[in-house]
C-alpha positions as CSV (number, residue, x, y, z in Angstrom):
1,X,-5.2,-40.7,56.8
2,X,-2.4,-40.3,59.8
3,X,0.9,-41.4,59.8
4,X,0.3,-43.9,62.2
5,X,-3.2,-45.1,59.9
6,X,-1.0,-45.7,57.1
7,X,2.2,-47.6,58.9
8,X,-0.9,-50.2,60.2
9,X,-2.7,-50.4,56.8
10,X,0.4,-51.2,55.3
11,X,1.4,-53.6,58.2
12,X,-1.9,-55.3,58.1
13,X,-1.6,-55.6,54.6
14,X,1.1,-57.8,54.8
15,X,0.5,-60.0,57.2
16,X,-3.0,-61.2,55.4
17,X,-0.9,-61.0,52.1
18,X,1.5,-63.8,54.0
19,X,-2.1,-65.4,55.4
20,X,-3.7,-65.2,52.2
21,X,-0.3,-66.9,50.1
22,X,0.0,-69.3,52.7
23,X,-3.7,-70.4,52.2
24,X,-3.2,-70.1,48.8
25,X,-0.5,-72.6,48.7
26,X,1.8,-69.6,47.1
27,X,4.0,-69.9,50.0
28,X,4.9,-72.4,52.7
29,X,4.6,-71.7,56.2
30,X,8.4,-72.1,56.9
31,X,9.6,-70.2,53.5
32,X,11.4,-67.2,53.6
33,X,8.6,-65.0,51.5
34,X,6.0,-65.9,54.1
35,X,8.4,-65.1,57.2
36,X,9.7,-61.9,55.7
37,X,6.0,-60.5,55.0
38,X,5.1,-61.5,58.6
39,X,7.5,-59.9,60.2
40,X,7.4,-56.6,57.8
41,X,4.0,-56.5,58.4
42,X,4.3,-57.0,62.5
43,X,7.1,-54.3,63.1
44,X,4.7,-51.9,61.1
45,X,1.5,-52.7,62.6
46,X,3.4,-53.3,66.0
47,X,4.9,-49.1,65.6
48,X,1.7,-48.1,64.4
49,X,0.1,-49.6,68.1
50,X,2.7,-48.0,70.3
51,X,2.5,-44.5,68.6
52,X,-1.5,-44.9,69.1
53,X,-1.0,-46.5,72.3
54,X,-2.3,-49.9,72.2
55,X,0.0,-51.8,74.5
56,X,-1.8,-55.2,73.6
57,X,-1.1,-55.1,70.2
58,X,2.5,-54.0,70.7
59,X,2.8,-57.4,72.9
60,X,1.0,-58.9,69.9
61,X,2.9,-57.9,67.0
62,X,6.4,-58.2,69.0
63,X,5.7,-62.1,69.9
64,X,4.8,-62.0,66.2
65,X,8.0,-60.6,65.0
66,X,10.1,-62.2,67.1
67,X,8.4,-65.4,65.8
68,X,9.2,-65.0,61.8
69,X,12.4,-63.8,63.1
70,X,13.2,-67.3,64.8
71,X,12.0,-68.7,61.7
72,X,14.4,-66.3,59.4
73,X,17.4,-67.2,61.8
74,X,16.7,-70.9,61.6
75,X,16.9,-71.3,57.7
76,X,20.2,-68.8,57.5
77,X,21.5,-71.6,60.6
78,X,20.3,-74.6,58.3
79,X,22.0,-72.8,55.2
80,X,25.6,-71.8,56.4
81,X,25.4,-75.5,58.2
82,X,26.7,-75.8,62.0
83,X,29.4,-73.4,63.5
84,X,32.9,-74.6,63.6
């Protein structure tokens, strides 16, 4: 297995690990567990694309990031409260 083959197995592997605990009821949709494993697992499978040079899957995985990222951003936002 390549470098590359082993960066998307392991990114794959976590975003139906997120899929999978969210379906599962393990995780919420909007918990931190379930963001962190989807954005883990899209940077990953997202570097694996651009070193085999899938363009469409890098879009893919970098909406996907940027997504859990929002998500990560808004519970630290709703945790520290409003800026001063």
């Amino acid at each position: 297995m390549s470098a590359t083959d082993a960066l998307a197995t392991v990114g794959v592997a976590l975003l139906l690990l997120a899929f999978l605990g969210q379906q599962r009821g393990w995780m919420g949709e909007r918990s931190p567990g379930y963001l962190l494993l989807n954005l883990a697992g899209a940077v990953l499978a997202g570097l694996a694309a651009w070193l085999g040079g899938i363009l469409p899957f890098v879009v893919l995985e970098a909406v996907w990031a940027g997504v859990a990222l929002a998500g990560l951003l808004d519970i630290a936002r709703r945790r520290t409260g409003p800026c001063p």
